[in-house]
N, C-alpha and C positions, 0 to 999 in steps of 0.2 A: 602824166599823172600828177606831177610838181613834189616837193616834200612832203614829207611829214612830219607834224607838230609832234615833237615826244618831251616829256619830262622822263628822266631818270631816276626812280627811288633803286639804293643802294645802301645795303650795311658794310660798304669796302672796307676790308682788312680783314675778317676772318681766312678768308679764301681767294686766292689770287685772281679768281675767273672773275672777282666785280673790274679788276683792271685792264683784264683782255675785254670786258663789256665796255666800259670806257673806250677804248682802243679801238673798237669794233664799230661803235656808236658816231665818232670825229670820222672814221673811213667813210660811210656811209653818209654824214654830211661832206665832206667836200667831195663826193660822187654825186651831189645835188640831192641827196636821196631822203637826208630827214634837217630837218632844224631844231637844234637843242634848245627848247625852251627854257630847260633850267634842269639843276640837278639834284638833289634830295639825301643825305643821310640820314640812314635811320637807325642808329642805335645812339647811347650815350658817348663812345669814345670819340676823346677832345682831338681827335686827329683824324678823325673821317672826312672832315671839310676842308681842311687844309690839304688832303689826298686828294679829296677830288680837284679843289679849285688847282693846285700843281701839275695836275696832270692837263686838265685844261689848258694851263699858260703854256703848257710842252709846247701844247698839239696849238697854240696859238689862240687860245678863243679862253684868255682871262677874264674876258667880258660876259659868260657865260653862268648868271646866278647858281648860288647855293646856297642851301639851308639844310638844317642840322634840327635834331631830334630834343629838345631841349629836357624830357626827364631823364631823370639821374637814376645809375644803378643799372641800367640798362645793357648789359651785354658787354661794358667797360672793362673787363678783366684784361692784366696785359696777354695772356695768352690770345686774345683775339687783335693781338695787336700785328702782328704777325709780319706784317710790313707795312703798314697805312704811316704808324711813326716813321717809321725811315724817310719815305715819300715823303711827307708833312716836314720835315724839319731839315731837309738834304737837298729839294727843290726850291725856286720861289711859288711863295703864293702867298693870297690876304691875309694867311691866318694863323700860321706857322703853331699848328697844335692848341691853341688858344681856343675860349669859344668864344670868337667874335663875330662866326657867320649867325644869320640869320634864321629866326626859329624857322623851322620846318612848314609848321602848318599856318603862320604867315605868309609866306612868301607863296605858299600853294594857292593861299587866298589871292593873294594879288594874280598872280602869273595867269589862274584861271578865270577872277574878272576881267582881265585883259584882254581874255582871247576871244574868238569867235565861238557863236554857238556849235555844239559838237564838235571841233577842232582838233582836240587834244587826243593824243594816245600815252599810256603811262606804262613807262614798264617797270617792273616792280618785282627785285631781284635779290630781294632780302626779307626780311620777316618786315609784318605789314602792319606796324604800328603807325608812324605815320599817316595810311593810307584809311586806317581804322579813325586817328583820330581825325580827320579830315572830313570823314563819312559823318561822325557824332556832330562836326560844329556845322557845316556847311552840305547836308543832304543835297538843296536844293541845285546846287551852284556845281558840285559832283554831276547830278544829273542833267544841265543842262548845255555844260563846257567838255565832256569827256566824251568821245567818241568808244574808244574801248579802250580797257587794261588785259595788259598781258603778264602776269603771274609766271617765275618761278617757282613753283613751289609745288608739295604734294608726290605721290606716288600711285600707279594709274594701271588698272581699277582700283587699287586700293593697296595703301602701306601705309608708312612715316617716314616722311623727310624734315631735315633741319628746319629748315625757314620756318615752316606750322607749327613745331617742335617746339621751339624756341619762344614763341608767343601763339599759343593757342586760343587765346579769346580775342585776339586782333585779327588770326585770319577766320576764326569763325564769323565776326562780324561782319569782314567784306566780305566773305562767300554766300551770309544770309542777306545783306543789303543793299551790295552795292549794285546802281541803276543801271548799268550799261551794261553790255555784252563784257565777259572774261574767256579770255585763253589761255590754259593753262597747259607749261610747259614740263613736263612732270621727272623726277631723277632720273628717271631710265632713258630720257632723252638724251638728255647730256653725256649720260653714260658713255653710250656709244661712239660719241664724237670725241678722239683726242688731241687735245691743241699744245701748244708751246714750243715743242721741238726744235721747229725753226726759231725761234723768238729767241731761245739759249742760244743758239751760234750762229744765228746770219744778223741777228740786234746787235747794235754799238754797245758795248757794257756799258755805257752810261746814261741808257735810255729808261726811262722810270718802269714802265711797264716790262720790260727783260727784269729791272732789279727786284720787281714783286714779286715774279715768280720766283727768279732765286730765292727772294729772302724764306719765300714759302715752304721751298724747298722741291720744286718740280723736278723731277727728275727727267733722264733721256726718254720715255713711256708719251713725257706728256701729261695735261691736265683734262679730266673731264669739261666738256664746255657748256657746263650749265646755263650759267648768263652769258655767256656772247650768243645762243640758242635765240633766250629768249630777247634781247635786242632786235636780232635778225629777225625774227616774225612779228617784232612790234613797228617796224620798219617797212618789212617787205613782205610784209603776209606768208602764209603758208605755201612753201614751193611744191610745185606742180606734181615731183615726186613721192613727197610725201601724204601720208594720210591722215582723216582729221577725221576725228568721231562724231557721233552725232550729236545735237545737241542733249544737255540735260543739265543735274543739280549736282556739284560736289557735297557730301557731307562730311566733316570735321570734326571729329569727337572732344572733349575737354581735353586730353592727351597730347591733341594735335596729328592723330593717326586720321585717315581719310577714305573714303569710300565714293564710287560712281552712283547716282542713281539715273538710269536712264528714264527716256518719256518725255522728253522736251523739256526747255529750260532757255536759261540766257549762256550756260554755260556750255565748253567744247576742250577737247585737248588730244594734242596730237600722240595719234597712239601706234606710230612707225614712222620710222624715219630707214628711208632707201639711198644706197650709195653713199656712203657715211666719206669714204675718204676722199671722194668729191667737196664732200662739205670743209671735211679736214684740211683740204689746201685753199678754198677761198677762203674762211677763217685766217691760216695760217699767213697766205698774201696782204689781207688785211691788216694784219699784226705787225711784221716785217716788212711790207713795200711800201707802205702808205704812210710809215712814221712823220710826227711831225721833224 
């Protein structure tokens, strides 16, 4: 079937699960399975790109673009800082907390004139600024290079979750305009699946992705595996187990609260997930046997 082309949008450092996505994302290319086209933060903290690109150099693949969220104010507060500084300034990478990566929806432009028509798969694991402003500069170039995006975010049929929460007119945007098919991978999914366990005591303590979750604060339970979730179906499509609704239209309030409309649509999201502790150990194998 060969790989798949994925860029990675992430706001790593509120929550540990963007590192076990990372973690999960490098397993899955050297099993042949995706090719990192590049990686994306997306909030203002000066330490998200310096997190990603170190964690990158771990796993070997320094050579792996990244770009960063260039407005200010944005979600920067040090409590969301959580462990992305630690990473950032403990590892090596380009950019040691500084902003000297690359803006965000630059480098989106590039990476997507690059590619081949419908090519790309994006997943997109943190609130969708970025994705939103990528959608206002370049509609055309969205709709002609991305094959599909896979969302984090949302609550299914209908709640609030952080990612929309956190900027509600970015994910109302993509949800009203963005051209390609969306899969949305929704809290309750993650819920279910708990990861880290192994990662605390079979990981080298010196391995960046065990130190995030420490820094987190994961405890012996385990972390919800929101984004490692949605990596894995933007990679490897929806497994055979699980079930996937029908299509239709998410709606998004100004709150960021969310609602199903059924009736067809470009949208779809997985609304059970079977044998979870199945899931739990390849997850966890990926995390702990495939280290760089």
């Amino acid at each position: 079937m060969g790989s798949v082309n994925i860029i990675l949008d992430t706001d790593i450092g509120p929550d540990c699960d963007d590192a076990g996505a990372v973690a999960v994302l490098h397993a899955l290319s050297r099993l042949g399975e995706a090719h990192i086209v590049g990686m994306m933060h997306c909030t203002s903290s000066r330490w998200g790109a310096g997190c990603l690109d170190a964690l990158n150099t771990y796993y070997g693949r320094s050579d792996i673009p990244v770009g960063t969220l260039k407005d200010q104010g944005f979600l920067d507060e040090e409590r969301y800082a959580s462990y992305n500084r630690r990473i950032a300034v403990q590892f090596p990478n380009r950019y040691r907390g500084e902003h000297l990566a690359p803006d965000a929806l630059g480098l989106y432009r590039q990476l997507l004139t690059e590619s081949e028509d419908a090519s790309l798969v994006i997943a997109a694991i943190g609130p969708l600024r970025n994705l939103a402003l990528l959608l206002r500069e370049e509609p055309e170039l969205v709709a002609r290079k991305v094959k599909t995006l896979v969302v984090m975010g949302g609550s299914f049929p209908a709640g609030r979750e952080w990612n929309f929460e956190m900027d509600p007119a970015s994910a109302r945007q993509v949800a009203a305009g963005w051209p390609t098919p969306i899969l949305f991978a929704g809290y309750e999914v993650g819920c279910a699946i708990l990861t880290g366990k192994r990662l605390l005591t079979d990981a080298p303590a010196d391995h960046p992705v065990r130190q995030s979750y420490e820094a987190f604060g994961v405890g012996v339970a385990g972390r919800p595996s929101w984004d490692l979730i949605a990596v894995l179906l933007a990679v490897r499509g929806v497994p055979e187990e699980w079930r996937l609704s029908d299509p239709g239209t998410i709606e998004i309030a100004p709150d960021g609260t969310n609602r199903w409309l059924p009736g067809g649509g470009q949208h779809r999201y997985i609304t059970a997930v079977d044998a979870p502790e199945a899931m739990e150990q390849l997850l966890e194998y990926w995390l702990v046997d495939m280290m760089g």
